[in-house]
Structure formats: structure tokens, C-alpha cells
C-alpha positions as CSV (number, residue, x, y, z in Angstrom):
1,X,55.8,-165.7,62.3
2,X,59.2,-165.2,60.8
3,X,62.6,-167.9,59.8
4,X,65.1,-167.3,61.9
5,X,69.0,-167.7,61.4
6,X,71.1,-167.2,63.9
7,X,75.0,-168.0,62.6
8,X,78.4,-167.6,64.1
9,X,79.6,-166.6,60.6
10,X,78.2,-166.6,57.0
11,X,79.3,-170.4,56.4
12,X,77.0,-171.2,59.0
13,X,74.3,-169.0,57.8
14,X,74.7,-170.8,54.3
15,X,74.3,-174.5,55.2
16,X,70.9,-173.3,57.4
17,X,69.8,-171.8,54.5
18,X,70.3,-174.7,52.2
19,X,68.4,-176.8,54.7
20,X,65.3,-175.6,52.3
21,X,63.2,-178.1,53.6
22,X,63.3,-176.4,57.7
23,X,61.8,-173.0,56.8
24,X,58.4,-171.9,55.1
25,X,59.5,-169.9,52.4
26,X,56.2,-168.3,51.9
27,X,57.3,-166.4,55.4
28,X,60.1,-163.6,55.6
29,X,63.6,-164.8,57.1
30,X,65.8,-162.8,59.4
31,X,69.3,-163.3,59.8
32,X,71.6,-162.8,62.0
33,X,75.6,-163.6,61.7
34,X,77.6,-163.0,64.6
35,X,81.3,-163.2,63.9
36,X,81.6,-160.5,60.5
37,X,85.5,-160.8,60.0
38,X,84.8,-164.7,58.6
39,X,85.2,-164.8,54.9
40,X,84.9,-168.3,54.8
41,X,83.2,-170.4,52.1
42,X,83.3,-173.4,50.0
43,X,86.1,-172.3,47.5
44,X,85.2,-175.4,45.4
45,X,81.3,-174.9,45.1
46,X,82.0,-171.9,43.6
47,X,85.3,-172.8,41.9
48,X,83.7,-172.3,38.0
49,X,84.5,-168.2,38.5
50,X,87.5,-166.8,39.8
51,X,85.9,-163.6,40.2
52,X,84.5,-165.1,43.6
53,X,88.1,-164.3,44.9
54,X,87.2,-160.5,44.5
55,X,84.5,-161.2,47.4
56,X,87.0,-163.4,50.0
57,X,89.8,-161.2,49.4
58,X,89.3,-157.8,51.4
59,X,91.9,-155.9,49.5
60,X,90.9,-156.4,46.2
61,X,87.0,-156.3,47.7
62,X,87.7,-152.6,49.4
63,X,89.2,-151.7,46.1
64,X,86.2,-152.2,44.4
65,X,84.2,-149.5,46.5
66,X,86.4,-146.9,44.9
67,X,86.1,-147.8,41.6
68,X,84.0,-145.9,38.8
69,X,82.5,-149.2,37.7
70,X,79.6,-150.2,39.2
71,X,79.2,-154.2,40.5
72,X,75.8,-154.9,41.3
73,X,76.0,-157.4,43.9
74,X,77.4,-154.6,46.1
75,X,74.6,-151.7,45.1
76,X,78.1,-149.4,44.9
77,X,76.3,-147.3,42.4
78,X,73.6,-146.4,45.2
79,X,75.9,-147.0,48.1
80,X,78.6,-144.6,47.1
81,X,76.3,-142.3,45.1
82,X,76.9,-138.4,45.8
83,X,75.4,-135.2,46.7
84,X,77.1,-132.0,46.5
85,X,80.2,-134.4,45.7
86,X,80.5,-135.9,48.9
87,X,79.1,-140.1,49.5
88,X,75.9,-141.0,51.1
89,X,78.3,-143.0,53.4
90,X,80.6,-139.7,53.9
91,X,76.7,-138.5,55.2
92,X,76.1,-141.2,57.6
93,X,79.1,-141.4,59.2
94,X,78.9,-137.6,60.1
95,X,75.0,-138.6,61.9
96,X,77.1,-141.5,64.0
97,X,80.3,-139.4,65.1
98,X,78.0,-136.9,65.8
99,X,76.3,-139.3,68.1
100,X,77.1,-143.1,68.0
101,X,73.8,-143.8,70.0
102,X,71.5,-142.3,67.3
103,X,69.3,-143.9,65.5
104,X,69.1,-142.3,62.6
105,X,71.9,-143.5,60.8
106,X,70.1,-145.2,58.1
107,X,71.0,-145.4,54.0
108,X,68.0,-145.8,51.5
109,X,69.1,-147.5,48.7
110,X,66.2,-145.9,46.4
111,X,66.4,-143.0,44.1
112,X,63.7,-141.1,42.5
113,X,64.1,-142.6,39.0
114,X,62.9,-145.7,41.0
115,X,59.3,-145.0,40.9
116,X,59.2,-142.9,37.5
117,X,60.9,-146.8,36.2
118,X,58.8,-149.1,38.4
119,X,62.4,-150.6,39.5
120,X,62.5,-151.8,42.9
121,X,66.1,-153.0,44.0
122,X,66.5,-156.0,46.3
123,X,68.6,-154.0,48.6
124,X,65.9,-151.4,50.2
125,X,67.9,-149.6,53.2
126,X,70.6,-150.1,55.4
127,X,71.1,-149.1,59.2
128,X,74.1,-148.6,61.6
129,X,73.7,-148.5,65.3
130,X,76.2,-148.6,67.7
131,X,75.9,-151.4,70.7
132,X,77.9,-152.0,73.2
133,X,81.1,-150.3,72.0
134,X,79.9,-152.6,68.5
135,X,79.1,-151.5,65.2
136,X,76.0,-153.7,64.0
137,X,74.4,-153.2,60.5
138,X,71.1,-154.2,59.3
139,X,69.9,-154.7,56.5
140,X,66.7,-155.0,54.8
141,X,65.5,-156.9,51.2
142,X,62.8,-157.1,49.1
143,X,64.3,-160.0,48.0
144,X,67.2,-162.6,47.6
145,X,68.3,-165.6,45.8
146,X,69.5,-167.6,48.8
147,X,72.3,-170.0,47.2
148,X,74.5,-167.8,45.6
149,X,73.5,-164.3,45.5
150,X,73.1,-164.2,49.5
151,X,76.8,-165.5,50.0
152,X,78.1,-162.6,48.1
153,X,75.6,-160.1,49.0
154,X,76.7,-160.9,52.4
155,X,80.1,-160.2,51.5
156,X,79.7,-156.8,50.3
157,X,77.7,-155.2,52.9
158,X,80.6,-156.4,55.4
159,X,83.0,-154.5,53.4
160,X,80.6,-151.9,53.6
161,X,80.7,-152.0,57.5
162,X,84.2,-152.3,57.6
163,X,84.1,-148.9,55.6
164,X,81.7,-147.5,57.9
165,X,83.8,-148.6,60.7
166,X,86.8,-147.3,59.6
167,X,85.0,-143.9,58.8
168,X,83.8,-143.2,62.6
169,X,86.5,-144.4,63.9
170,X,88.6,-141.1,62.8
171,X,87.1,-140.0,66.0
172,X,86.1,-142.4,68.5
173,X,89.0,-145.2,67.5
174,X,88.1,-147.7,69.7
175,X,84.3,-149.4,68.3
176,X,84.6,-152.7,66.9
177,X,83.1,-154.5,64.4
178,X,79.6,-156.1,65.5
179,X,77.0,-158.5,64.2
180,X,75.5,-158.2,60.8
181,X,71.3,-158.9,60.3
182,X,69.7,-158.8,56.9
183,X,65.6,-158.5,57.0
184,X,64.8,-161.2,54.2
185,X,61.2,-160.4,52.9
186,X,61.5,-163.4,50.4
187,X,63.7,-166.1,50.2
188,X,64.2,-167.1,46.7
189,X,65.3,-170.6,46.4
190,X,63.9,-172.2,42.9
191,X,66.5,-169.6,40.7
192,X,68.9,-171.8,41.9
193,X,67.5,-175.3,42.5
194,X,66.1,-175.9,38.9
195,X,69.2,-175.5,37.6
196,X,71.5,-178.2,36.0
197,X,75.4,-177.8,36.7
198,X,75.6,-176.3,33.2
199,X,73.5,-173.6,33.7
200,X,74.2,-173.1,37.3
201,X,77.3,-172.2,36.1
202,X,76.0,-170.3,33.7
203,X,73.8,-168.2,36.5
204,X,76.9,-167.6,38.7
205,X,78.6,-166.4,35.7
206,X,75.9,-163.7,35.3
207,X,76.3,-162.7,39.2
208,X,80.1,-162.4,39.2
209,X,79.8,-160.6,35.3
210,X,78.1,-157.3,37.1
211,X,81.3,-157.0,38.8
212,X,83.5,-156.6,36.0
213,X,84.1,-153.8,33.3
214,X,80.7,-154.1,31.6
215,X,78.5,-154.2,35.3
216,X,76.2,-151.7,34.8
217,X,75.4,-152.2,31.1
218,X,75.3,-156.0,31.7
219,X,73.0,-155.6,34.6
220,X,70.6,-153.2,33.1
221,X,70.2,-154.9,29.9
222,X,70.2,-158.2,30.7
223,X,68.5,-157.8,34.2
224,X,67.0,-154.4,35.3
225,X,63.5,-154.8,33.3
């Protein structure tokens, strides 16, 4: 047994998932969104930041990849992390233009420290497979907070497709973008629901405050341990 989400775009995929009351939460959810290029959402629920316009706008979002500070919501500091100064994206895209029907072209998200720390991150591993001339990406999670940390987690791993897209397409130029499908293990839904506006506002604060100048030392001091 599983919830399933099937979505033409990620604004679809957000009003299933606020349907609480249709899944059983104690199960794992899998979702699927279809159309990727959509960066649609409700500008005025989440009107209280205007960092949110760093996820809808894909200029300043891209820009953010190739930044030296880290913004959580995208995992950039495991994403974009290096060996022998090249990016574990540099790596992956080398296993798909080598042969865009492998299946082998996955991206683990944890690092050694992980296990020493006892630090799990949500974001376990990401895959890219090429389908019918279509780049899909999966994705799997220990965890997510569905209201507002799934919106822009979504966000960010389409940038990072697009940038995986981009990457193979040095060679084969022709492969377009294809569906996105995050693995869910669990669905968190009471982080947000308890809330009052005041500190819901306050919560989103926190989310869109890892993508700024202090990310990394806000994140791991206020939310790491």
C-alpha cells in the first residue's frame, strides 16, 4: 500500500497534498508531476517572504547552485559537493553521456560524517534515467514537511534537472525535460497544521533563512541536532 500523486504540475501536486484528510499518512507517498517547466504557486500564501521569489524565478534560482553559500532546501552543499575538484553532478552526467540508457546514474546525498554524527538528511539519493528521448528524475526522502517545505523542495530539484539537462545535452542536444517523482517515506503534515499565522510565518521564515548568507550556520545550529 502506498499514496499516490499523480499531478500535471507542482500546483496540482500541492492542493492533493493539502487534501490531508484522503491519504493515510502512516503509509509512504509517491509522487509524480508531469509537466516540470511549471513554476506556479500561490504567490499570496506565501507572500510574508520574498525570498520565495528566489524559488519561482529560474535565473536567480540557477544562480544559487553556483554560489559558495549553502541553502538547505536545495542540499547544494551535498549536491554540488566535489572530488578531486570536479561536482558529483559533473560525475553523473559523464555515466549518462556515456550511455543515456544506464541505470546507474544515481547521486547519494550522504557523506561519511553522516553516520559518525547520527545525521540523516531528508533528501537520501537522487536518480536520472533517460525515457523516451525524456530526462526523468527521482527522488527519494526520509522525510518531508508537505505544506511548505515540499513546494520548494520541489523547486530545487527541478533546477537541479534542468542543470542536469543542460549538462548531457553538450552531446546529445536533443533530450527534453521529463517528469519528476519524489519517493515520500513520511509525509509530515502536523509541523505545519498546528501552527497559528504568527508562527507559520515564523516557520517559513526559518525555511527561506537557510537560503541566505548565514544558511549553513543557521541550519546547523538551529536545526541539524
Amino acid at each position: 500500500m502506498i499514496n499516490e500523486i499523480i499531478a500535471s504540475d507542482l500546483c496540482e501536486a500541492i492542493n492533493q497534498l493539502e487534501k490531508i484528510d484522503q491519504f493515510n499518512t502512516q503509509l509512504p507517498f509517491l509522487i509524480t508531476i508531469k509537466d516540470v517547466k511549471s513554476r506556479n504557486l500561490n504567490i499570496k500564501k506565501y507572500s510574508f517572504s520574498h525570498l520565495v521569489n528566489d524559488f519561482i524565478d529560474d535565473n536567480k534560482l540557477d544562480k544559487r547552485w553556483n554560489s559558495n553559500n549553502d541553502w538547505y532546501l536545495s542540499y547544494s552543499r551535498r549536491l554540488m559537493r566535489k572530488i578531486e575538484n570536479i561536482t558529483m553532478l559533473d560525475y553523473a552526467s559523464k555515466i549518462l553521456i556515456k550511455d543515456k540508457h544506464t541505470r546507474r546514474c544515481v547521486i547519494n546525498t550522504n557523506v561519511d560524517d553522516d553516520m559518525i554524527n547520527g545525521f540523516c538528511p531528508a533528501l537520501s539519493l537522487i536518480q536520472f534515467k533517460v525515457v523516451d528521448n525524456k530526462l526523468e528524475m527521482y527522488t527519494y526522502w526520509r522525510s518531508q514537511e508537505a505544506i511548505i517545505a515540499f513546494p520548494l523542495n520541489t523547486l530545487c530539484m527541478f533546477s537541479y534537472q534542468r542543470k542536469m539537462l543542460n549538462a548531457i545535452n553538450r552531446k546529445y542536444k536533443n533530450i527534453e525535460l521529463g517528469q519528476y517523482m519524489a519517493f515520500v517515506n513520511e509525509m509530515q503534515y502536523d509541523d505545519w497544521n498546528k501552527y497559528k499565522l504568527l508562527d507559520k510565518e515564523k516557520k517559513f521564515k526559518f525555511y527561506c533563512s537557510i537560503i541566505d548568507n548565514r544558511g549553513e550556520v543557521y541550519y546547523d545550529k538551529n536545526y541539524k541536532s
